[in-house]
Every structure is written in C-alpha cells, then in structure tokens.
C-alpha positions as CSV (number, residue, x, y, z in Angstrom):
1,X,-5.6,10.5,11.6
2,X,-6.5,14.2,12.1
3,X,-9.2,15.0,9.6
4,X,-11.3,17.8,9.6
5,X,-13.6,19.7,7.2
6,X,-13.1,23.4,7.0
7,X,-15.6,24.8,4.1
8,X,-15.2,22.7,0.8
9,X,-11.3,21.2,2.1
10,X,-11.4,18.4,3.7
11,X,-7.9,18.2,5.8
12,X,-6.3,14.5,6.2
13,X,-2.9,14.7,8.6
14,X,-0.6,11.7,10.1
15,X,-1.3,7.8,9.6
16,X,-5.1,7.7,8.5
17,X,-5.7,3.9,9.1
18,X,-9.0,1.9,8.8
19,X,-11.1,2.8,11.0
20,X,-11.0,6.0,9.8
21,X,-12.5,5.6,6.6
22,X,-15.8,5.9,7.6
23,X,-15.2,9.0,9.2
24,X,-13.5,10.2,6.1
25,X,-16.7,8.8,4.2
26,X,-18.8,11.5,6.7
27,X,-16.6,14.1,5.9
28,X,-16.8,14.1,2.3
29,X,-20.4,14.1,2.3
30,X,-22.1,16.0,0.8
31,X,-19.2,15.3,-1.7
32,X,-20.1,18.1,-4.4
33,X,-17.4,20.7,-4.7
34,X,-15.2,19.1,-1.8
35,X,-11.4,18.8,-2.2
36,X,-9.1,16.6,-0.1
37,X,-5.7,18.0,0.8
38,X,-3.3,14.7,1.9
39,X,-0.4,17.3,2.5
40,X,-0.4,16.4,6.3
41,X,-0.5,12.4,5.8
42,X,1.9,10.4,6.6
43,X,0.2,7.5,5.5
44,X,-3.0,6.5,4.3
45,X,-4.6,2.7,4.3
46,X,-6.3,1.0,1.2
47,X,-9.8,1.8,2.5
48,X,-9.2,5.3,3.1
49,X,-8.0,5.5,-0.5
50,X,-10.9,3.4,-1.6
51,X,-13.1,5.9,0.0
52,X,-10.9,9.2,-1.8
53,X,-11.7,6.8,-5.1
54,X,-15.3,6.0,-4.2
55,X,-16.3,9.7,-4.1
56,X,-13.9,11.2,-6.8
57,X,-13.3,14.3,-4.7
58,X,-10.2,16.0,-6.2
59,X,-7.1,15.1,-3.9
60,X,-4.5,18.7,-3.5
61,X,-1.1,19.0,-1.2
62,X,2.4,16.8,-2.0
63,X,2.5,14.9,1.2
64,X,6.1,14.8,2.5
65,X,6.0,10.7,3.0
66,X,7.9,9.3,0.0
67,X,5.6,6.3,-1.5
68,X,2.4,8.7,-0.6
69,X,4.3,11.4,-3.1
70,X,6.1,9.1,-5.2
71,X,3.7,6.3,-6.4
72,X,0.3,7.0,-5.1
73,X,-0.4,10.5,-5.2
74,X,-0.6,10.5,-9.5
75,X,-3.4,7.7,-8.8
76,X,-5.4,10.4,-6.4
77,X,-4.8,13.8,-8.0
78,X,-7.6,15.2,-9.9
79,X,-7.9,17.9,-11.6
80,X,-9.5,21.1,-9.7
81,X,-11.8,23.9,-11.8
C-alpha cells in the first residue's frame, strides 16, 4: 500500500494488506475532518477496513477493482459536508 496524508485526504493506492493498518490508524489521526479517498486501491484487507470503520472518516473515489466498487464501497461511503 501507498498511503499518504496530504491536508485533510488521506490517499490509500494498490493492495493495502495488514500490516498496513496501523499505519493507516497513524494517518487518520487526528481523525476530525479527514477523508479517505480508496480510488487508487486495488484491494484493501479486513483490518484496514476495520480501521476506515473504527474511525468513521468519510471514504471518497470509485476504485477501479470490481468487488472494492461493487460490494464494499456502499459499506464505506459516508456522506461528506
């Protein structure tokens, strides 16, 4: 996984696996006003959704992978004011 945080986006590209849901838990702290864009994955494991879940950041960007878009992105999307 590429993931970087560039002002309140946090970026998540290719297959984010397990170990990288800590660093994803880093990133999305201070979690206030963050948003997660998933439009670069290519995959992402349970615990890296458990983390998206955990902190209730509001998940942007129709990833190209077909499950990611298809089944698991209406369980991640929230709504952005």
């Amino acid at each position: 996984m590429k993931a970087y945080r560039d002002g309140d986006v946090v970026y998540l590209t290719g297959h984010c696996r397990v170990e990288d849901a800590e660093t994803l838990a880093a990133l999305l702290q201070p979690s206030e006003g963050v948003i997660v864009d998933i439009s670069g994955c290519d995959s992402l494991h349970a615990a890296v959704v458990q983390v998206l879940l955990a902190f209730d950041a509001p998940v942007v960007g129709e990833p190209a992978e077909s499950f990611l878009r298809d089944r698991l992105l209406a369980a991640l999307i929230r709504k952005v004011d």
